[in-house]
KOLPAFI-621345 format. One record per atom (N, C-alpha, C, O): z, x, y. Coordinates in pm, whole numbers, plus 50000, padded with zeros to 5 digits. Example, Ala and Ser with C-alpha at 12.3 -4.5 7.8 and 13.67 -1.06 7.14 Angstrom:
// KOLPAFI-621345
507805131949431507805123049550507805132049670508465142449668507085128549775507145136749894507875129050003508045134150114
// end
This chain:
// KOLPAFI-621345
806888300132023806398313532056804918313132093804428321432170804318304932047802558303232047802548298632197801848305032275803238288432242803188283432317803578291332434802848288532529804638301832466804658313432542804098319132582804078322732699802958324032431801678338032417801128331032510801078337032618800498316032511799838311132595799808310332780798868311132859801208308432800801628304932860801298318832976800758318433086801978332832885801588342932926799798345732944799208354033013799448338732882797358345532929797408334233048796648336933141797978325033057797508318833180797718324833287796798327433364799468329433319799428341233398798628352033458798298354933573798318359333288797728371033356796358371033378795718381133407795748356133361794638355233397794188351533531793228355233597795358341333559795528339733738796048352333801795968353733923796518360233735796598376433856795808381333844795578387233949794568384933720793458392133760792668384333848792058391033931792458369333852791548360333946792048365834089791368364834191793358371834083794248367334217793448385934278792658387934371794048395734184793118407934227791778407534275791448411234388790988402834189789648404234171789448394434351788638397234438790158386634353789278380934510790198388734633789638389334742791658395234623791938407434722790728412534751790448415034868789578415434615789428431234607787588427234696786728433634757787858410834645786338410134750786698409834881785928413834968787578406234900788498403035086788058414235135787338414135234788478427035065788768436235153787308443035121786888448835222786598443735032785238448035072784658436135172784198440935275784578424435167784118419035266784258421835442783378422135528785708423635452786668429235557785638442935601785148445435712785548448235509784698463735537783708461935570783488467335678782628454835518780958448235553781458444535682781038453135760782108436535741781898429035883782488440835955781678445036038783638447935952783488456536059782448467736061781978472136166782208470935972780728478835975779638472936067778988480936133779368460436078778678453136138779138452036299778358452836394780198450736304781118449436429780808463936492780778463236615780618474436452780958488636500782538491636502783218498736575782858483236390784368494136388784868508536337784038516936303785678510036334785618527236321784908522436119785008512336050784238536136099783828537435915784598553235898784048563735931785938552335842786428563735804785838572935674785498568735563785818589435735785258595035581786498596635500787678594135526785948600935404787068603535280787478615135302786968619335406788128622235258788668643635241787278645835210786358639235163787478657835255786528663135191785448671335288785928675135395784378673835268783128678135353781998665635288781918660135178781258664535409780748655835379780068653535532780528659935626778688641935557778018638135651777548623635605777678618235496776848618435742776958607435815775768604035900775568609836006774988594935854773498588835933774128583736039775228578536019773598583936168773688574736266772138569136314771398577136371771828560036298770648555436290770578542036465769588537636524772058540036490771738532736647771448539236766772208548936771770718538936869770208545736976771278545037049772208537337024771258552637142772668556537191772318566837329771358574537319772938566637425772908572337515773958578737575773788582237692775438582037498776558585537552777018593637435776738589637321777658604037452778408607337329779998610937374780278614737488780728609737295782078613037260782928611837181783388601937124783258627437174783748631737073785308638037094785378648137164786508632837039787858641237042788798639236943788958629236873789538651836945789738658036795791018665536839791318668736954791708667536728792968676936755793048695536746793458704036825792398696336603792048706136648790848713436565790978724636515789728705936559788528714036508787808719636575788008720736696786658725336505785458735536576784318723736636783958717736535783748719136729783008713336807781918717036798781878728536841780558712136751779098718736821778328707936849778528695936826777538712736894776268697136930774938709736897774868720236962774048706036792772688710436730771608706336764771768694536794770628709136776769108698536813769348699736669769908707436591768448685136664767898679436502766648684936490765928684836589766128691236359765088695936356763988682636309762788685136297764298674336295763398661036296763608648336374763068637336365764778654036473764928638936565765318627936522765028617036572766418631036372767238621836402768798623236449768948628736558769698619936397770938620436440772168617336319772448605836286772808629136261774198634036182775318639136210775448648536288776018634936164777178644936201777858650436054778368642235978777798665536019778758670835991780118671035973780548670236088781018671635900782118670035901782848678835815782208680835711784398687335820785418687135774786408682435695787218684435786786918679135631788178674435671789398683735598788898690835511791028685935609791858691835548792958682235528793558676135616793128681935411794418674135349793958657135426792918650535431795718654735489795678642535555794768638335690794628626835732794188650535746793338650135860791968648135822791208655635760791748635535877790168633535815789228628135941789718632436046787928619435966787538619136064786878603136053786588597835946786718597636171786128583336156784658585536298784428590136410784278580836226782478575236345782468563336365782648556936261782318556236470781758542136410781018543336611781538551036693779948535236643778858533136728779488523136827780118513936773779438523136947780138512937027779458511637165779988520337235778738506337221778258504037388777418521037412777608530637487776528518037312775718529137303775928543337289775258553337316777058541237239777828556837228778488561237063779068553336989778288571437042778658571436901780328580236930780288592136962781408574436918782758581736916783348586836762783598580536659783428598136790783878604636660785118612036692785258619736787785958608936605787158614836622787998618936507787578616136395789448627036520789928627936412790898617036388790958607936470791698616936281792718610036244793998619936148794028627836053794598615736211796268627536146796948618036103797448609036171797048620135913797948609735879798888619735833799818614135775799018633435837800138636435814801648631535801802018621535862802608639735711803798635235766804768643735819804608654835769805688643735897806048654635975806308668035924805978678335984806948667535804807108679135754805738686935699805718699135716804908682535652803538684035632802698692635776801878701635755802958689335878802758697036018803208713436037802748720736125804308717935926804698727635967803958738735877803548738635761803968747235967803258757835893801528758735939801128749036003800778766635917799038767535937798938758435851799788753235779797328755935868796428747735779795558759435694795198769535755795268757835562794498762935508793168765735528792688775035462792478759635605791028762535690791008754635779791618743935777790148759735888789458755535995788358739035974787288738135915789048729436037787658721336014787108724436107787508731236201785618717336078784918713036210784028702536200783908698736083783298695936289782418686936369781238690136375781408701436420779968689036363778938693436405778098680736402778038672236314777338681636541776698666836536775018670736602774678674936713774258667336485773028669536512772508660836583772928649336567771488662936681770828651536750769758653636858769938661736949768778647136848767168650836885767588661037075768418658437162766778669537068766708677137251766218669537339765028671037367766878660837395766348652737479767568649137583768698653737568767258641437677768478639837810769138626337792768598615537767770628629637811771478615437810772408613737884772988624137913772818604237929773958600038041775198609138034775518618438109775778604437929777038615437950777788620337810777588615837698778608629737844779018636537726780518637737759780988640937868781108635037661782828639837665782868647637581781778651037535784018653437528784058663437434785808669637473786048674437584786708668637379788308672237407788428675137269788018668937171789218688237280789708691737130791148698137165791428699837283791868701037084793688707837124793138720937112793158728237212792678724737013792278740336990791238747436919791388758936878790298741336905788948744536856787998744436940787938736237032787198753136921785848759637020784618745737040784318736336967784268748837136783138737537150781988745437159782378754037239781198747337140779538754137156778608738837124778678730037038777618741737263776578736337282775438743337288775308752037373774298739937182773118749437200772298739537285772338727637315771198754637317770588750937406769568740837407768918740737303769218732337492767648718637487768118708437563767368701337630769848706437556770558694137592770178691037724769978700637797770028678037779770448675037902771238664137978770788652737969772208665738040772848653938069773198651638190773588660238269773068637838216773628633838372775198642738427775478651438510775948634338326777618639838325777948645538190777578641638079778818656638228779758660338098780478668438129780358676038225781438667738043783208673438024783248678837935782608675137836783898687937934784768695837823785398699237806785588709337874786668695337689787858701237713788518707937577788328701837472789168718437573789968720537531791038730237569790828736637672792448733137484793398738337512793548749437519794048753437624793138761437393793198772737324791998778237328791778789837361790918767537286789618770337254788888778437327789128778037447787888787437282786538791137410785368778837364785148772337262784748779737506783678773237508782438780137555782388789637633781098771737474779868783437495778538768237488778508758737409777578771737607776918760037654775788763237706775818770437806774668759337660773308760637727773138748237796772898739537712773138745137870772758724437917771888724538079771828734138156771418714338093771188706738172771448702338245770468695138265772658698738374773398690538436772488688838594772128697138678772318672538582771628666138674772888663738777772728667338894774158657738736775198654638825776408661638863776828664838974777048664138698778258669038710778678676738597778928671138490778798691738614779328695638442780458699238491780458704838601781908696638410783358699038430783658707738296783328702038192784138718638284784608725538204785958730538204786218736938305786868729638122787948734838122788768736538003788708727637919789588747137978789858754437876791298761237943791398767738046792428756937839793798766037913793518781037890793408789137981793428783737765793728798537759792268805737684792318815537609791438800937709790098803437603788778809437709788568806237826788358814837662787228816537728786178806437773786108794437746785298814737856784028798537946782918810037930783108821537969781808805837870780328809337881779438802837937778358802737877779498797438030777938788038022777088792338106777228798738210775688786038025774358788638130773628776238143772898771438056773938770138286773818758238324772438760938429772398768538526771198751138370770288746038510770388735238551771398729938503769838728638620769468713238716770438715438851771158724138900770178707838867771028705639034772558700139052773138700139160773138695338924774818693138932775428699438966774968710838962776568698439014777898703039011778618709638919779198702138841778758720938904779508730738783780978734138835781168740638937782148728338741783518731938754783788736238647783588729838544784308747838651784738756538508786018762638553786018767438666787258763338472788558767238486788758766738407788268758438330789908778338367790778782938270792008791338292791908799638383793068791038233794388795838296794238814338271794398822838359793888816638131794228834138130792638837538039792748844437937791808834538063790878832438008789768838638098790158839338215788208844438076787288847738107786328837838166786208827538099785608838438275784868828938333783358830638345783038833338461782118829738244781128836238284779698828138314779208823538211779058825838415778078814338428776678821638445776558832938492775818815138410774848820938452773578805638482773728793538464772128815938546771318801738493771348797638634770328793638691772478798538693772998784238838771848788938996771798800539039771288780639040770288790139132771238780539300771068783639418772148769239246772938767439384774468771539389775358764039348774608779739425776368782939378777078777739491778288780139485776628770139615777388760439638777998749539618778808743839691777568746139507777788737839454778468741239253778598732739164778748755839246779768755439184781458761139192781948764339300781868761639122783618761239145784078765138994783918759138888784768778339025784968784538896786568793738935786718799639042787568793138831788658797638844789788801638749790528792838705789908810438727791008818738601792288822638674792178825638793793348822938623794278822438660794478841538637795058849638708794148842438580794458857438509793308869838458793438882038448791708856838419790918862738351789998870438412790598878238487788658872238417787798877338498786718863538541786618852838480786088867438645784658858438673783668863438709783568868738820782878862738639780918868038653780388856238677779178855038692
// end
């Protein structure tokens, strides 16, 4: 029997050895893609996020949260976050662009019915001009305050309205199925704004040849 008891601590001493180095694997695993710029998922919850690499691109898409882009009141760069139940959100920095998105681990039956609140996104970051901007959500509003400036940018969502002070040197594309359009766009780009049953309202624009605006149903100012 002594010889058993023994027999047994050898065991369970080689499975805690055997845990204990899983458990560095996979924090190690975590350190290098952190390093890599692989996605860094948040936990549930509310909660934010330093981004401390310089960056000149942003994009951001989501299923269905609230969207904003903030000036930083000290010039650096956060993002805000949401999350509900199984829907949570990952950041991670890639070819000068910070991509933030959601993740749905739901399970199907879990899909039915509303969600108990609204998440959202909010990503602070210094007033200054950058290459380009994406931005796609299924059904949450996007608002951009005003300071931004960008070469290119898009916006999309399904349901959502959208509301935008910006800059556009090249190209601003806006579109929204059934949601409203606000924007007050300067510089010399190209402004496309459409929406299927939705309101169309621009202002700001001093070449309107060069914009293109269209509701299927709504009004246009």
């Amino acid at each position: 029997r002594l010889a058993e008891t023994s027999k047994d601590l050898v065991i369970g001493g080689t499975a805690a050895i055997q845990v204990k180095n899983a458990a560095e694997g996979v924090l190690a695993d975590v350190q290098r893609e952190a390093k890599q710029g692989k996605p860094s998922t948040y936990q549930p919850g509310d909660g934010s996020v330093q981004i401390s690499d310089a960056f000149r691109h942003v994009r951001i898409e989501d299923g269905e949260c609230d969207i904003e882009l903030l000036p930083s009141a000290d010039g650096s760069c956060c993002v805000e976050y949401s999350n509900c139940g199984s829907i949570h959100h990952e950041c991670f920095v890639r070819d000068e662009t910070p991509f933030i998105r959601s993740v749905d681990e739901r399970r199907w039956f879990e899909k039915i019915g509303r969600r108990t609140r609204q998440m959202r996104v909010s990503l602070y970051m210094p007033a200054t001009g950058y290459e380009t901007l994406f931005i796609a959500t299924a059904s949450g509003d996007i608002n951009i305050s005003e300071g931004f400036a960008f070469l290119n940018a898009e916006l999309k969502t399904a349901s959502g309205d959208v509301k935008l002070n910006v800059y556009a040197e090249e190209t601003l594309l806006v579109h929204s199925s059934s949601g409203n359009i606000a924007a007050t766009v300067s510089g010399p780009g190209k402004v496309q704004a459409d929406t299927m049953s939705g309101d169309v309202r621009l202002a700001g624009i001093t070449d309107e040849g060069d914009v293109a605006a269209e509701s299927k149903s709504g009004d246009i100012k």
